[in-house]
N, C-alpha and C positions, 0 to 999 in steps of 0.2 A: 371551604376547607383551606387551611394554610398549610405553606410550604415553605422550605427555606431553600435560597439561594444562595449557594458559596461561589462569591465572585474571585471564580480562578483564575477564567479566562481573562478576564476583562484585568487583572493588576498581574497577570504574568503577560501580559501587550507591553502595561506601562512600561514593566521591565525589562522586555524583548527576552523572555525567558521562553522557553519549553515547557508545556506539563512537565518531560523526563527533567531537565534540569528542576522544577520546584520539586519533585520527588526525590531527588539526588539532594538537593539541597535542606530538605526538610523531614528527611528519613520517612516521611511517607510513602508506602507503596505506590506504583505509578498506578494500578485497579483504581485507587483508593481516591488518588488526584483526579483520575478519569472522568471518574463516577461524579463527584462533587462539579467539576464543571462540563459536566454534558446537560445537569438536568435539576432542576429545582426536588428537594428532599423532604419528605414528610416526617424523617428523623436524621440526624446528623450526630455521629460519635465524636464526644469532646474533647478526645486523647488526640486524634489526625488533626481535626480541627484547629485546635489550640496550637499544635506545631509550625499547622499552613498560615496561623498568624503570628506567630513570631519569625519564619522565616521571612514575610513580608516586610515584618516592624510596621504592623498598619492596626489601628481599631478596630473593637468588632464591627462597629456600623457599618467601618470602613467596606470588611470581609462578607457580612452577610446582609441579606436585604429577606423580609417577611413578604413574601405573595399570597395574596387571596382573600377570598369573600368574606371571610368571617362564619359563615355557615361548618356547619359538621357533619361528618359522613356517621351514616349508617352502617 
């Protein structure tokens, strides 16, 4: 099964950010920021999304990374 990884943690480092500051900074709710970098996603809404990458200025590749087998759940 695949998953998606939104790399929040890892470019809010780059940028010595806070979750709360890229939520502050990207009108994203902080739930919303949370959620995305605690735990790889099996769906992701493209409205937050799209915001947490323009407030970076980074590419999607940059933003998300696919994990997993390839296999599909039941």
């Amino acid at each position: 099964m695949y998953r998606v990884k939104v790399r929040v943690k890892e470019l809010c480092e780059e940028r010595n950010w806070s979750l709360n500051e890229l939520s502050r900074r990207s009108g994203v709710t902080y739930t919303t920021v949370r959620r995305y970098a605690m735990q790889p996603m099996a769906k992701i809404e493209i409205d937050p999304v799209s915001r947490i990458k323009e407030t970076f200025g980074c590419s999607w590749d940059e933003l998300l990374e696919l994990l997993g087998d390839g296999s599909f759940e039941e």
